[in-house]
N, C-alpha and C positions, 0 to 999 in steps of 0.2 A: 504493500500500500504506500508506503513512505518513497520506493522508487517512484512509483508511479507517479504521486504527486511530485514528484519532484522533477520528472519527465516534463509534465505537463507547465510549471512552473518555469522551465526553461523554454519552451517549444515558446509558451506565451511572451516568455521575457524576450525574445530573440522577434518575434514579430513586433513588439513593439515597439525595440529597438529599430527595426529594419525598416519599420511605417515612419519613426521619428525624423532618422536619417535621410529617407528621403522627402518629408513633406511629405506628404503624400494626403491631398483636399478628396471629400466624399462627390462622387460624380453628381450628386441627387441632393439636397435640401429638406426637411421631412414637411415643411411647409407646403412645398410643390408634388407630395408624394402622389397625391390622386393623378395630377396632370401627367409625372410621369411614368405611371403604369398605364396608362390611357393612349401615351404618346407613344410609348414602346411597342405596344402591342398593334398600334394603328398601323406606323410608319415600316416597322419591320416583318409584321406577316399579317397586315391586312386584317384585323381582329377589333373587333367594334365591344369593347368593354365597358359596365360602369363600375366605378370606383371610389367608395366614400368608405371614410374615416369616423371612427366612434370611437374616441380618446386612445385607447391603446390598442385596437383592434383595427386592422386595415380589412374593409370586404373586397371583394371581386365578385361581379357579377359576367357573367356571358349566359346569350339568350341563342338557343341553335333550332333550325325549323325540325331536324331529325338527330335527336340524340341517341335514338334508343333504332337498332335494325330491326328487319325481320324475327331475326332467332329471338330476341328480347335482351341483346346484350348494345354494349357500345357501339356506336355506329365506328369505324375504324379511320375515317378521316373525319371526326371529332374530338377523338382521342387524341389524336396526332394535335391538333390543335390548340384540345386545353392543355396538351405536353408543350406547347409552346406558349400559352401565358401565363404558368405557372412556371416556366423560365423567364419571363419577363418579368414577374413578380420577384421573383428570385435573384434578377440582376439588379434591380432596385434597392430590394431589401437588403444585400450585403455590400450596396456602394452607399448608402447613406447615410448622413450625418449622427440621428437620433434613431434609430427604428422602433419601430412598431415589437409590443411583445406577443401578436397573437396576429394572425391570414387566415379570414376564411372565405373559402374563393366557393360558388355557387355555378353550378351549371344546369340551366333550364330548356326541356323540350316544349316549347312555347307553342307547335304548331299540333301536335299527334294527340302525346300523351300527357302533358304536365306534369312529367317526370324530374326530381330535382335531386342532380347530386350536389352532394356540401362534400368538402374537403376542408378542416381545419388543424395547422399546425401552431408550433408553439416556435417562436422564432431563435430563440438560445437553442434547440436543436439541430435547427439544420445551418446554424455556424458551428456547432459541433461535429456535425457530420461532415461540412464542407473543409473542418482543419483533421479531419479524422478521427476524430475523438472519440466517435459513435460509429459503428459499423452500419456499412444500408440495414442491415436488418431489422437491428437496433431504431433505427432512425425510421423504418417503416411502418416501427408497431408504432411509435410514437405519434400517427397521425391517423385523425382520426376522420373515417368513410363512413358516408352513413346517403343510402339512397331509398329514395320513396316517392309515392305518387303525389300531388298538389294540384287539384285544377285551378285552382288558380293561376296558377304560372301559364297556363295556356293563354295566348295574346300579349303576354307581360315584355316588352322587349327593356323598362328602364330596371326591373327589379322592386315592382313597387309590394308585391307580394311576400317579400322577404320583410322582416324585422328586423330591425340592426340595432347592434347592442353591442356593449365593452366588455368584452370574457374575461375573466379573472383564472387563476392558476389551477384554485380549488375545483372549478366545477370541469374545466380541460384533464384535470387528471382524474373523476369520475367520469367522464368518457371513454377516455382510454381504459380503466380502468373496467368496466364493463365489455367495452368493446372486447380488451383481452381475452375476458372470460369466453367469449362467445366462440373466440378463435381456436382456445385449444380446445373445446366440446366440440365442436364443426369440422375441425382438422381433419385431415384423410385418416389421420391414424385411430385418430377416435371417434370420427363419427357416425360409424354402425356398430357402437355401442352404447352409444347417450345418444339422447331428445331435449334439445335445449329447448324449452318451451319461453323460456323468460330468466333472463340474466342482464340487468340494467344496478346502474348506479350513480347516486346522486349527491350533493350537496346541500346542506341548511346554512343558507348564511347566518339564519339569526341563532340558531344553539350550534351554529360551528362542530357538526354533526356529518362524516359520510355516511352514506347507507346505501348498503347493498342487498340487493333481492334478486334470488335466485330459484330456477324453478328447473331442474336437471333431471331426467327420469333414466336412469340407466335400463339399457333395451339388454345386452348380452353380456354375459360374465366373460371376463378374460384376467386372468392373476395379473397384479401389480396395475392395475387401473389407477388414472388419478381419482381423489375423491371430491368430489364438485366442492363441500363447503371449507374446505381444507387449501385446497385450490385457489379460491375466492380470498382466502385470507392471506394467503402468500401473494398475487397478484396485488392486492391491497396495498400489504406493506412494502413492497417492492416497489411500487410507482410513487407512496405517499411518502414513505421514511429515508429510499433508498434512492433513485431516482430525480424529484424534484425538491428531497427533505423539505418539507411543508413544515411549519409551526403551526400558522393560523386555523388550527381547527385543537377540536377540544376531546372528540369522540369516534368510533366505528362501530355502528352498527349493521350487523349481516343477521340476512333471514335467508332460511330454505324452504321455502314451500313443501319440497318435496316431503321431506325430513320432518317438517314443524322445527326444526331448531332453528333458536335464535340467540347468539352473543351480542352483548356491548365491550367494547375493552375500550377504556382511557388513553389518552395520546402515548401517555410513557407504559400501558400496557403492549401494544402496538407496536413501539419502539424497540420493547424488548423480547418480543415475541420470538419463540425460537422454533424451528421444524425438525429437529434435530432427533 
């Protein structure tokens, strides 16, 4: 551990050093940041975006007549394109002055289906990722997908269907946090043997309170299975203690449906939690 940081403390002091020595000014302004993710995306691939700001939260909207093909997956030159302004979001975000600590970029099939992907990252991540710090794999659980149908989005080409709001740390790592769970129940390796029926997880700002609920029905026995609410609590504490070391919360509370079990544990229960 102590290498490590200590790796990491050099690697940073030597970029700093190296930014110093040459000057080196931010291409981007965070003042001008809508215009340019807006400019970027326009000038360099032809990409008509909207783009507003909610204190620390930069959105991305794109509106596409066909998101979704035949089969019901991504149309393939849509993909290809929000692969290019969530690069353009990208070159912004690690050339400017101040950024933003949270992107969540939107993409709407305004014409079919009113289908709406959201993609939201956490932006200390993927300067993480981009100095190495975090392997892609790493850095791909850390963002979180999430798609679903909205008719409203049908005809919407400014994004007016969407709500904008300024995310905070806590309620981004109950996403992830849930999302997790979903991933390793649904994985090839395990999922013809669990039914994730319900695995979500949330925030209370006012009792500073996570809570997870979970609803996992194992379909086939196989020796050495994870245990869903076991699972759930190392996922937890992994993204809460280890991961983003959170303070600002005071509690975790996990439910299983399946099971009827339900634990509270206290910040420093949580912290010291061991699987061992």
């Amino acid at each position: 551990m102590v290498r490590k940081n200590l790796k990491i403390f050099f690697l940073l002091s030597l970029l700093i050093l190296f930014s110093s020595c040459l000057d080196i000014e931010p291409t981007y302004q965070r003042k001008n940041i809508e215009s340019a993710i807006k400019n970027l995306c326009k000038e360099e691939y032809n990409l008509k975006v909207e783009v507003e700001e909610a204190e620390d939260t930069i959105w991305i909207y794109a509106p596409f007549n066909n998101l979704i093909d035949e089969k019901g997956e991504l149309d393939r030159k849509v993909t290809e394109e929000i692969g290019d302004i969530i690069l353009s979001l990208q070159r912004v975000i690690l050339s400017i002055d101040k950024p933003p600590k949270f992107y969540i970029f939107v993409a709407s099939d305004i014409k079919k289906t009113g289908a709406d992907l959201i993609l939201i990252g956490f932006i200390p991540d993927l300067v993480k990722f981009q100095l190495r710090f975090i392997s892609r794999g790493e850095f791909l659980q850390r963002r979180y997908l999430n798609f679903g149908i909205n008719p409203q989005a049908l005809g919407d080409e400014k994004g007016y269907h969407i709500k904008k709001f300024n995310l905070d740390l806590e309620h981004f790592t109950a996403l992830i946090i849930g999302q997790q769970i979903r991933r390793v129940f649904t994985s090839p390796e395990y999922k013809e043997y669990f039914e994730v029926k319900t695995a979500e997880a949330g925030f209370n700002s006012q009792t500073k309170e996570f809570t997870i609920l979970i609803d996992i029905e194992k379909k086939k026995y196989k020796p050495h299975l994870p245990k869903p609410f076991e699972e759930a609590l190392k996922t937890a504490q992994y993204y809460i203690c280890k991961v983003y070391k959170l303070k600002n919360f005071n509690s975790l509370r996990i439910e299983d449906l399946d099971s009827g079990k339900i634990k509270v544990l206290s910040k420093k229960a949580l912290q010291e939690l061991s699987f061992d």
